[in-house]
C-alpha positions as CSV (number, residue, x, y, z in Angstrom):
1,X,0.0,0.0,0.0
2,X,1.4,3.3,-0.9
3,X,0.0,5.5,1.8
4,X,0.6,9.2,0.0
5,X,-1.6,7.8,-2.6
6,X,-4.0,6.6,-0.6
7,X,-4.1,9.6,2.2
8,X,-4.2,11.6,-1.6
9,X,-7.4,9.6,-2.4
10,X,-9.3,10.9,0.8
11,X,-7.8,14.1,0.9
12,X,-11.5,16.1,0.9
13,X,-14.6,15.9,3.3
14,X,-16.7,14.4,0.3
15,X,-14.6,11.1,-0.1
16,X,-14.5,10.6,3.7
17,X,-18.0,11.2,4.1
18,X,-18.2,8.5,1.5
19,X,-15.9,6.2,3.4
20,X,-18.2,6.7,6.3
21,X,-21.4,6.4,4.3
22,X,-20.1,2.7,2.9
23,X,-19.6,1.3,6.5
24,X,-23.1,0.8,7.3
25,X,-24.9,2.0,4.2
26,X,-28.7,1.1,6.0
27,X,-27.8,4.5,8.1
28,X,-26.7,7.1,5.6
29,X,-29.2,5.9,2.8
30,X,-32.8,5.7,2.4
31,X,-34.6,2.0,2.4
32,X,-35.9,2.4,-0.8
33,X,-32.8,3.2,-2.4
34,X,-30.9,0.1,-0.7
35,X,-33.7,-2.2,-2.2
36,X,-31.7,-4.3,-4.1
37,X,-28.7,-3.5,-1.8
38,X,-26.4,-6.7,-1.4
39,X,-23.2,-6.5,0.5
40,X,-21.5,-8.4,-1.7
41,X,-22.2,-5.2,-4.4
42,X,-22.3,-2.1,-2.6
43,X,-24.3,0.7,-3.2
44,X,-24.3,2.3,-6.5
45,X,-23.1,5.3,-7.8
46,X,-26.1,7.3,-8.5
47,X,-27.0,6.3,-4.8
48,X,-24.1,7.9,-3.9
49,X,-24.1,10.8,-5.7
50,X,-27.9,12.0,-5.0
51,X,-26.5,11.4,-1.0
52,X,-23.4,13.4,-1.4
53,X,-25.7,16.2,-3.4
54,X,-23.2,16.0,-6.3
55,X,-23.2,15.0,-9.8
56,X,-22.8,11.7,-10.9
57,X,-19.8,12.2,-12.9
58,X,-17.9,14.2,-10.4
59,X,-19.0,11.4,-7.6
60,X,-17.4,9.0,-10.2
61,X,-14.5,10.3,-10.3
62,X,-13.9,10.5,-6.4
63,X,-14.9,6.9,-6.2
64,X,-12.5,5.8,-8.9
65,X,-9.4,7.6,-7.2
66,X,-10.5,5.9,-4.1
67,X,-11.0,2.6,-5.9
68,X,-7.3,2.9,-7.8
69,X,-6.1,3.5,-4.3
70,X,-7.4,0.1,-2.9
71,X,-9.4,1.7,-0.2
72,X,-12.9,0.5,-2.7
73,X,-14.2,-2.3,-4.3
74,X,-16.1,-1.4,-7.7
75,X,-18.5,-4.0,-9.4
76,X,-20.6,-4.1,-12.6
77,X,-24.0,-5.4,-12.7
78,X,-25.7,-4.5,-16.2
79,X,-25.2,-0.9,-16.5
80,X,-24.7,0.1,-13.0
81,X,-21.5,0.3,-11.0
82,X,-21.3,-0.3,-7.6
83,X,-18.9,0.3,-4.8
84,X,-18.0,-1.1,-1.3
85,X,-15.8,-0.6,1.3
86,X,-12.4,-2.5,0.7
87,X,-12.0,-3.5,4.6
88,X,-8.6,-5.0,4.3
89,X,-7.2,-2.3,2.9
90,X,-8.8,0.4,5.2
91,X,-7.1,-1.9,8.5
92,X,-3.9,-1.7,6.6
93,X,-4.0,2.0,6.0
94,X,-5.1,2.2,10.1
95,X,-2.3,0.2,11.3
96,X,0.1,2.1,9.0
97,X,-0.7,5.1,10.7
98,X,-0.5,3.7,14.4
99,X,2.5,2.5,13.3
100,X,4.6,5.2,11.5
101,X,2.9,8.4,12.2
């Protein structure tokens, strides 16, 4: 894990918010929009985007820098991409930090 690139990744308030938001998804989002929610998935991107009050294409960037960076897990299903938490890597980066900063 390179952690400049990945503290880079979450360097604004939107992208952690989002971070946040993908831990427990059933608290940050509406039921109706986690209908077809599977863990497995994630929560899609125009989820995210009407939650973070942003458009869709600037929302898909953020998620993709935080995807390249290892901290998100992006799936396809049909025409819809959909995001989760990579938790793995999100321990890493915590024990990094205990560790070395």
């Amino acid at each position: 894990m390179k952690m400049l690139d990945v503290l880079k990744s979450i360097s604004n308030q939107t992208r952690l918010n989002i971070l946040t938001w993908l831990k427990d998804p059933f608290a940050y989002f509406p039921n109706e929009e986690l209908a077809d929610y599977s863990p497995s998935l994630g929560v899609c991107v125009s989820d995210i985007a009407k939650k973070a009050k942003m458009s869709i294409p600037t929302v898909s960037v953020y998620l993709k820098t935080m995807s390249a960076a290892d901290l998100l897990v992006a799936t396809r299903k049909d025409q819809w991409t959909y995001y989760k938490r990579n938790e793995e890597a999100i321990q890493e980066l915590a024990q990094l930090i205990k560790e070395k900063l």
